[in-house]
C-alpha positions as CSV (number, residue, x, y, z in Angstrom):
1,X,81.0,34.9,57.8
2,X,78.5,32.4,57.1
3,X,77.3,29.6,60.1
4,X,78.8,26.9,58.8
5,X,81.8,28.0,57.9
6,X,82.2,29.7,61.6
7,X,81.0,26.1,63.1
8,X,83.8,24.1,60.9
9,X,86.8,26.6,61.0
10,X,88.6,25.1,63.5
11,X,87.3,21.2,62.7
12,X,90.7,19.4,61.6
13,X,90.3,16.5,58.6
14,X,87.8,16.0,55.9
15,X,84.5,16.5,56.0
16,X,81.6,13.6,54.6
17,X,78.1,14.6,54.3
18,X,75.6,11.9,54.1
19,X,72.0,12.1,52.8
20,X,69.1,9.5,51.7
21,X,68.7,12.3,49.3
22,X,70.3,13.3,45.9
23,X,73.8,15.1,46.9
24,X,72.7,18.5,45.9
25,X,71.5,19.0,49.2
26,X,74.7,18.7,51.4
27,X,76.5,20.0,48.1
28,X,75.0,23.8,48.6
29,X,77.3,23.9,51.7
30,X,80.3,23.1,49.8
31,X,81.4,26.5,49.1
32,X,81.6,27.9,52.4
33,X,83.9,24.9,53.9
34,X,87.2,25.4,55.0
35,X,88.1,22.0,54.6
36,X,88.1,19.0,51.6
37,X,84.1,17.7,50.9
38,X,82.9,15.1,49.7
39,X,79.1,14.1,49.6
40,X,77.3,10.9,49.9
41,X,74.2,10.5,48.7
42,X,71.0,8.1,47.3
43,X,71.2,10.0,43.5
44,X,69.1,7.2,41.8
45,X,65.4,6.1,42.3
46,X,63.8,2.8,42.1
47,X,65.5,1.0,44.5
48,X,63.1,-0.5,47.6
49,X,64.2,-2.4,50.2
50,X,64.8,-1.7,53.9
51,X,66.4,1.5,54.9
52,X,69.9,-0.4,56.0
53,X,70.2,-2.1,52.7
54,X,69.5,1.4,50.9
55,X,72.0,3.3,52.3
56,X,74.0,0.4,52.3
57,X,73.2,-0.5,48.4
58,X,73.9,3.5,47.7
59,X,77.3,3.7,49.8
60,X,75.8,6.9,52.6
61,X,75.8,4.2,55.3
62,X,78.2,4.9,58.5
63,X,81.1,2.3,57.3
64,X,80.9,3.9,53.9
65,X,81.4,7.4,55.3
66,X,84.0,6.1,57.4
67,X,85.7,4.4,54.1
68,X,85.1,7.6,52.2
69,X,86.9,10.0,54.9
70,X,89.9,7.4,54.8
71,X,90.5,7.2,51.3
72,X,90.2,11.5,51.5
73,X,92.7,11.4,54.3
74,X,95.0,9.4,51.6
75,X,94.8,5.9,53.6
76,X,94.0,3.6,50.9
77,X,94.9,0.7,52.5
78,X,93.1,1.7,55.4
79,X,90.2,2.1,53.3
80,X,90.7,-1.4,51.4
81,X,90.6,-3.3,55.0
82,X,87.4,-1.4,56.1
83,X,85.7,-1.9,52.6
84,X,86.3,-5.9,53.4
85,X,85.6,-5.8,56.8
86,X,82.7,-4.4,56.8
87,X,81.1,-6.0,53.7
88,X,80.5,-3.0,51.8
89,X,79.4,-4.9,48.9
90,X,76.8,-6.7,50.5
91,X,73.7,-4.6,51.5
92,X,72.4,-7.7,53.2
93,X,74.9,-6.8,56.3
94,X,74.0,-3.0,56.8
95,X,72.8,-2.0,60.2
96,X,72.4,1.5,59.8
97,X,68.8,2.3,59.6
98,X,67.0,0.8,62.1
99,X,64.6,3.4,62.4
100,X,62.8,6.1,60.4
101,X,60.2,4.0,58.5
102,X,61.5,0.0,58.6
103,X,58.6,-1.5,60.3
């Protein structure tokens, strides 16, 4: 039985992968979960700014995977709230990425 799937067997509920990379990456996993997958990632190039309004601008921020794994667990409206509440449009309000190359 391969690692991953013997670390996530018992894990109830979707699972989101995030990456600043393109979603092959987290995708080569995909075939040994147990459980629904979906993938976030940063699959375009030409984009600069500061890390938070990346991830923010490509949707792998934290409040995108949180939207992401409500929409997968079928709360849409859920979903809809968080999307508004935390501004997903808007990568001028991301806080995720405060470290790892900013300064």
């Amino acid at each position: 039985m391969p690692f991953v799937t013997r670390q996530l067997e018992n894990a109830e509920g979707p699972i989101v992968a995030s990456t600043d990379f393109v979603t092959a990456v987290p995708d080569q996993i995909r075939q040994f979960l147990p459980h629904a997958f979906a993938t976030l990632g940063a699959d375009s190039f030409g984009f600069s700014d500061t890390r938070a309004a990346a991830r923010r601008h490509f949707k792998i921020d934290a409040h995108s995977m949180v939207v992401r794994a409500l929409q997968m667990l079928g709360q849409d409206d859920k979903a809809g709230e968080a999307m508004k509440k935390y501004e997903l449009a808007d990568p001028k309000v991301s806080t995720s990425g405060e470290t790892g190359g900013d300064a």
